[in-house]
N, C-alpha and C positions, 0 to 999 in steps of 0.2 A: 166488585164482590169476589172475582174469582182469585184476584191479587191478595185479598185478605184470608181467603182461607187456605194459598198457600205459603204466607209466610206465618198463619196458626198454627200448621204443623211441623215448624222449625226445631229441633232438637234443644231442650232447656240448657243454658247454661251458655248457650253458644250463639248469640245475638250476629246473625248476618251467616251463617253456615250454609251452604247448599254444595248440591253434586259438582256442581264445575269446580268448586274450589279443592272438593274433596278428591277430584279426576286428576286434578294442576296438582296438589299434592302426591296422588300415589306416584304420577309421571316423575317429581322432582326424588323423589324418594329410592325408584327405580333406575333411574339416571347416576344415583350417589353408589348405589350396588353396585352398577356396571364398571363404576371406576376402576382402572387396574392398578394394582400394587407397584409401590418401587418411592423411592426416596424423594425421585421429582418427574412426575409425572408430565407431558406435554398437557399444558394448556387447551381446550379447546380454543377452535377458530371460527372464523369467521362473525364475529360480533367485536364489540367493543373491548379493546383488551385491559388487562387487569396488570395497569403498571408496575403498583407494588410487588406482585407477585412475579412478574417478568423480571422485574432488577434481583429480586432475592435469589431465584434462579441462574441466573446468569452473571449479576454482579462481580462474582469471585471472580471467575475467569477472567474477566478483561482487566488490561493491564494498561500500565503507562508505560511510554518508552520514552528516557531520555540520549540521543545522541551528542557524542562530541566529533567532532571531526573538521574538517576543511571542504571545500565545494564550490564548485563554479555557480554568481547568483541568478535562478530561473529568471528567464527574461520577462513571464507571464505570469499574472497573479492567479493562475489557474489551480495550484496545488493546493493544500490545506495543511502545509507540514510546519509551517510554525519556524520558519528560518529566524535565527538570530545573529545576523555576521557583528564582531567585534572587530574588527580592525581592516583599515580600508588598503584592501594590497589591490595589484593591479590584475591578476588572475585569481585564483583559487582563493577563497576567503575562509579562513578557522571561522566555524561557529555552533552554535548551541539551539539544538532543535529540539520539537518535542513530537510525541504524537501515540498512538494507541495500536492495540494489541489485542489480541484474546486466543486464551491456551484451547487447543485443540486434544493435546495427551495427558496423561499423566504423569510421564516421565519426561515433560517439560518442554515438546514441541508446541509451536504457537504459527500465529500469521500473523502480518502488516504489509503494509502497502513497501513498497518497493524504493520510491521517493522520501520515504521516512530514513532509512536508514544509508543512503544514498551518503558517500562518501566518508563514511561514518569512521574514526577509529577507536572509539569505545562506545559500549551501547549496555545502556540501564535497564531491566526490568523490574519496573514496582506493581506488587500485587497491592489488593484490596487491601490485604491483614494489614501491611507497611510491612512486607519481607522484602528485600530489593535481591537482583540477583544477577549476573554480569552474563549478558548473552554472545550467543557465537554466530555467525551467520551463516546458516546449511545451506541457501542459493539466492537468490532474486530473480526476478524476469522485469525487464524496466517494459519490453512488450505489454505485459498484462498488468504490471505495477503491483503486482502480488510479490511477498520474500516470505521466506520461511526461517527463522529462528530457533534456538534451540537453549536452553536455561538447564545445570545442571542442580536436579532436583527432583522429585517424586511425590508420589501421592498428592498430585495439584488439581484443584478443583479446572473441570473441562467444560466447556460448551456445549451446547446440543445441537448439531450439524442439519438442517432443514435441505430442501429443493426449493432453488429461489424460481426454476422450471413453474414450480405451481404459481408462481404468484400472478395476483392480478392486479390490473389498475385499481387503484380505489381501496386496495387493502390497508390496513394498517398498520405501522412499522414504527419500531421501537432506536432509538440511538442510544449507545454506554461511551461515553470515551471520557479524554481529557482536552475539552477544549483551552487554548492558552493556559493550559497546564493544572489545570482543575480535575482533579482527577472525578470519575466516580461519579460525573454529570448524564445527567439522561433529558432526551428531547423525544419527540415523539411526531408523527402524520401519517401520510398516507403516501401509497405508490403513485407518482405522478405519468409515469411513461416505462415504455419497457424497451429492450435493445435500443439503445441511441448510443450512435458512436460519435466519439467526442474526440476535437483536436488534436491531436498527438499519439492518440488511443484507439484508433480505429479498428480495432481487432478484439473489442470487448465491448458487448452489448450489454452497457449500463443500465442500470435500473435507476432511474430518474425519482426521487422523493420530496419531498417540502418539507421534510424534517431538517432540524436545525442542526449543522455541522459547519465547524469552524477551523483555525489554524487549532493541529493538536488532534482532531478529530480522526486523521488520518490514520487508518489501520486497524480501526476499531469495529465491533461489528453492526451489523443492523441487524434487526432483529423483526422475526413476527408475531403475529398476536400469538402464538404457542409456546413464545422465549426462545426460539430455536434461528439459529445466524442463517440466512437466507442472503448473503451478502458484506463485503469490505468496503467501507468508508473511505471513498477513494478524489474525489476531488468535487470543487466548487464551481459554479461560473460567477465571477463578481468584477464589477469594477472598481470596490470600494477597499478590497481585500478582506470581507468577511461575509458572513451570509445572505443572501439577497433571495432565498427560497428558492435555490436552485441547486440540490446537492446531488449527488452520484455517485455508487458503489458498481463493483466488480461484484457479478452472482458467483454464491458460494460455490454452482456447480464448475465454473471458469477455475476458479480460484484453487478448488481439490485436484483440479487434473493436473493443475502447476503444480501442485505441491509434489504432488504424485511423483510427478518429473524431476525433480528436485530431489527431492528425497532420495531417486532411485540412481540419475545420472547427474545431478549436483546442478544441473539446469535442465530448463525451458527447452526444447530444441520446437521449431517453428517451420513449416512447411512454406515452399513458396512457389507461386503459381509463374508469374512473372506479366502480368499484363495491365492495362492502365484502363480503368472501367468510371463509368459515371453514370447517374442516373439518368432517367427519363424523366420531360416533361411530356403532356399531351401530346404537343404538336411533333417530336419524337416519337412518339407511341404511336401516335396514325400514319408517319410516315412508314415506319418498318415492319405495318400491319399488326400492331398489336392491338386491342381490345381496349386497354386500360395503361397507364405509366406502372411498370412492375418489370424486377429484374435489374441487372447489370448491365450497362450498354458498354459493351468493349471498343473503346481507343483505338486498342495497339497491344502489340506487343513485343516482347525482350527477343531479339533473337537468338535461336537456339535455347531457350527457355524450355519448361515445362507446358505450356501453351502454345506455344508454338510446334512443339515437336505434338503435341495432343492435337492438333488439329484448329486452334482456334484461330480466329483473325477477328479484322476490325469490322465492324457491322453488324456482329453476333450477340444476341441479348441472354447473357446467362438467365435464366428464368427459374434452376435448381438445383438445389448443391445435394449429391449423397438421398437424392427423393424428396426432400423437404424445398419447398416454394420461397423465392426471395422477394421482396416484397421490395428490396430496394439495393441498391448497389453497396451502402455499408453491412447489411446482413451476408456478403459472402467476403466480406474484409474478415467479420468473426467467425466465418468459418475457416478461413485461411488460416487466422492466425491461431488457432486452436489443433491445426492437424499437423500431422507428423511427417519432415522429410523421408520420401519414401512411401508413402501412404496412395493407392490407388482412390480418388474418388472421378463420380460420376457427375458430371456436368450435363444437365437439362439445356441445350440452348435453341434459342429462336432463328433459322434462318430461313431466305427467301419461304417465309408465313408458312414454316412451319418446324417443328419441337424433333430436331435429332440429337440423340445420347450422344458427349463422349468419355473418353475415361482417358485418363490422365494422371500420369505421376510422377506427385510433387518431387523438386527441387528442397534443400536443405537454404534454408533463408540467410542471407548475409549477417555476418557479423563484423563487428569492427575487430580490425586484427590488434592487436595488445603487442608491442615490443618488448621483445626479450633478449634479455643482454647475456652475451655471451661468458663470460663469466658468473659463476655464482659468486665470486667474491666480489667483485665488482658490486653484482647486485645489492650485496647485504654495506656495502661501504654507502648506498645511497639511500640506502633506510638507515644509516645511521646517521649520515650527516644533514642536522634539519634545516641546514641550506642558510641561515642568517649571512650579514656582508661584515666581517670583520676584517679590523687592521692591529698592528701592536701597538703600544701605546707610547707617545712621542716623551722624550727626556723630560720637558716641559709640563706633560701631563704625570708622569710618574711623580716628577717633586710635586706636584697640587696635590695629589691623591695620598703619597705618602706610600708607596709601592714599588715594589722592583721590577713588578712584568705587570702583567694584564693587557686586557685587548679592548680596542672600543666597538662599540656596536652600533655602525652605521647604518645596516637595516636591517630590519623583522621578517624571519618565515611565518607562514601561516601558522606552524605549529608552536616555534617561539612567541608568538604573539598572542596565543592562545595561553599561554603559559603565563603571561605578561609582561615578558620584556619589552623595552621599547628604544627606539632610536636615542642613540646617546649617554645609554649607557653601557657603564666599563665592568668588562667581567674580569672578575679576578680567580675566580677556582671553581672546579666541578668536582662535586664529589669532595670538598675539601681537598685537591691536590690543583695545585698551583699553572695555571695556563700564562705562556709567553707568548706562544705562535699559534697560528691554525692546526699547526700539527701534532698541539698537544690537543687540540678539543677530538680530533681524529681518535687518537688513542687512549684519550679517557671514554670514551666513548663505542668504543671496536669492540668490545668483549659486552655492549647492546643490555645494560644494566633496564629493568622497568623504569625505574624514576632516576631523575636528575637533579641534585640541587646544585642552583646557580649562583653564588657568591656574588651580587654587581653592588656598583656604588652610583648610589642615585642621585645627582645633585648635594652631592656630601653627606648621605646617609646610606649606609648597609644594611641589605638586605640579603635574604634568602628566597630562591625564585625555583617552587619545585614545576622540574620538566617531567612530564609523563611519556614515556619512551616505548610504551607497548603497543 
């Protein structure tokens, strides 16, 4: 009975009305007020994200990159760049890569991964619209596998820059790239893991996802449920060489500080301690009196290093880098590789069972040295000449051909092969003027023209073979 006489006095017209809906409504109502103004507002989070609105957002921004260039082939299916080698030389191989982007400015700075544009000598930016646009390369860091690009252009739609710091396991997370060249593709999951340092990258505390990332993928952003980049699409683990639900980005916060550095000193520069650390298992952990497996177990170290002159040796369990607790021996690889030679931090470490500070500063990290040739003319004679194996062309050959000089082309540089010349065939002009010797391709070539066309006779037909010389 009491059930009937309150839904008797329900408001006419409006079958099934009561206070809680009319509470849920004023809340929904008061929630749309609060929203704050602006063109694209973030997303709320932490719920289910709203993917269409996340690609409209952010869509523009991300870009495709295509690279041309030459490159020694990765030994491990571990990248996700989308290698395409053409022609089988015995070191360096020309080839055609792909992989993703997303503009950061306006005025046409962006990011990608590091491995993308890796050996690169020309490099494509296509936006959404279809505007393609020729990029330049402001630095790279192959440490963090972050690069910074730069497109001349304006007024370019930007991304919205997140704290992958906040994220947590279990969030949800957005993918925009170009896998195997598809531009403008979206995947979507969840944060599987947080700081894992991975293979060759131990100096970046990945953010683990099960979103789908493929070759191509590489450089493109991840994204959270607010559409905001929280991280760079940065590598796979597979044995198959495509997704196997194990993918991994560089956090955006890693990634601004490279840029930051880049931007300002054209690289990365990288602090370095110099000591050789491993984790703990239990039965380590109860030997050197610790509680639990936690921290760095220090090896060894460099002599005359930054560790060593700080006071470290072998049996010390770093337990905190700078106040913050290490949880495991790759958590202070990402600190290392993230701080500045020269830089004073504070070292937590564990010895005979118990916790003394030290302070310690960093060494400047090794680099590979680059040879430079004493000459600048010299130099520019070796970006001119793109290295093929030529000979002149025997009496014999010239009556076949029907010609008074040319050369034969007994084998392919990376970059002529990229071009598409191939063993066995006979060049007869560059630039339409006429080659006899090597030391005409020298000097049609010295005054470093963008393109080259290459006159060859191929099996008895003539072609024109344009070289790209920039």
């Amino acid at each position: 009975m009491t059930t009937v006489a309150e839904t008797s006095h329900k408001p006419e017209g409006r079958p099934g009305f009561n206070m809680a809906a009319l509470a849920l409504l004023a809340c929904a109502l008061t929630a749309s007020a609060a929203e704050p103004s602006g063109a694209a507002p973030a997303l709320p989070g932490g719920r289910t994200p709203n993917h269409r609105a996340i690609v409209e957002l952010a869509g523009p921004a991300v870009v495709g990159i295509e690279v041309i260039g030459m490159r020694t082939p990765p030994a491990s299916a571990w990248t996700s760049d989308g290698n395409a080698p053409v022609w089988p030389l015995k070191d360096k191989l020309p080839f055609r890569g792909q992989g993703s982007g997303f503009i950061i400015s306006s005025d046409g700075l962006l990011l990608t991964s590091a491995h993308v544009i890796e050996g690169a000598r020309r490099i494509t930016v296509r936006l959404s619209d279809r505007r393609q646009f020729r990029a330049q390369v402001v630095g790279s860091d192959p440490t963090t596998d972050v690069a910074v690009l730069r497109v001349n252009a304006r007024a370019l739609p930007v991304v919205r820059l997140g704290r992958s710091s906040r994220l947590k396991v279990g969030d949800p997370v957005v993918v925009i790239g170009s896998p195997f060249g598809l531009e403008q593709s979206v995947s979507q999951g969840i944060v599987s893991a947080m700081g894992r340092a991975l293979r060759g990258f131990a100096a970046v505390p990945h953010i683990q996802t099960d979103a789908s990332v493929n070759p191509g993928h590489s450089g493109g952003p991840l994204l959270d449920a607010s559409a905001s980049v929280v991280g760079i699409n940065s590598q796979i683990y597979t044995l198959s060489g495509g997704y196997e639900g194990l993918s991994f980005a560089v956090p955006i916060d890693v990634a601004l500080r490279v840029k930051d550095q880049i931007v300002a000193h054209g690289r990365m520069l990288h602090g370095y301690l110099g000591v050789t650390i491993q984790n703990l298992d239990l039965t380590l952990a109860s030997a050197f009196g610790l509680d639990r497996p936690r921290g760095a177990l220090v090896a060894g170290t460099d002599a005359g290093s930054a560790a060593d002159r700080g006071g470290l040796r072998a049996g010390d369990v770093i337990v905190a880098f700078n106040g913050e607790p290490l949880g495991q021996a790759g958590e202070l690889t990402s600190h290392l590789g993230l701080a500045a030679p020269g830089e004073r931090v504070r070292l937590a470490v564990w010895r005979d069972k118990q916790v003394r500070e030290l302070v310690v500063l960093l060494d400047p990290a090794m680099e590979l040295a680059v040879e430079e040739s004493n000459s600048t003319e010299d130099a520019a004679e070796v970006q001119l000449e793109p290295g093929w194996q030529l000979r002149p062309l025997t009496a014999q050959e010239r009556s076949l051909l029907g010609v008074v000089g040319g050369l034969w082309v007994e084998q392919v540089s990376a970059l002529t092969a990229q071009a598409g010349l191939r063993a066995g065939d006979a060049l007869l002009s560059i630039n339409l003027k006429p080659v006899h010797s090597w030391e005409d391709v020298r000097l049609h070539l010295r005054k470093r023209p963008l393109n080259a066309a290459l006159l060859v006779d191929r099996d008895g037909e003539r072609q024109f073979i344009p070289l790209l010389l920039d």
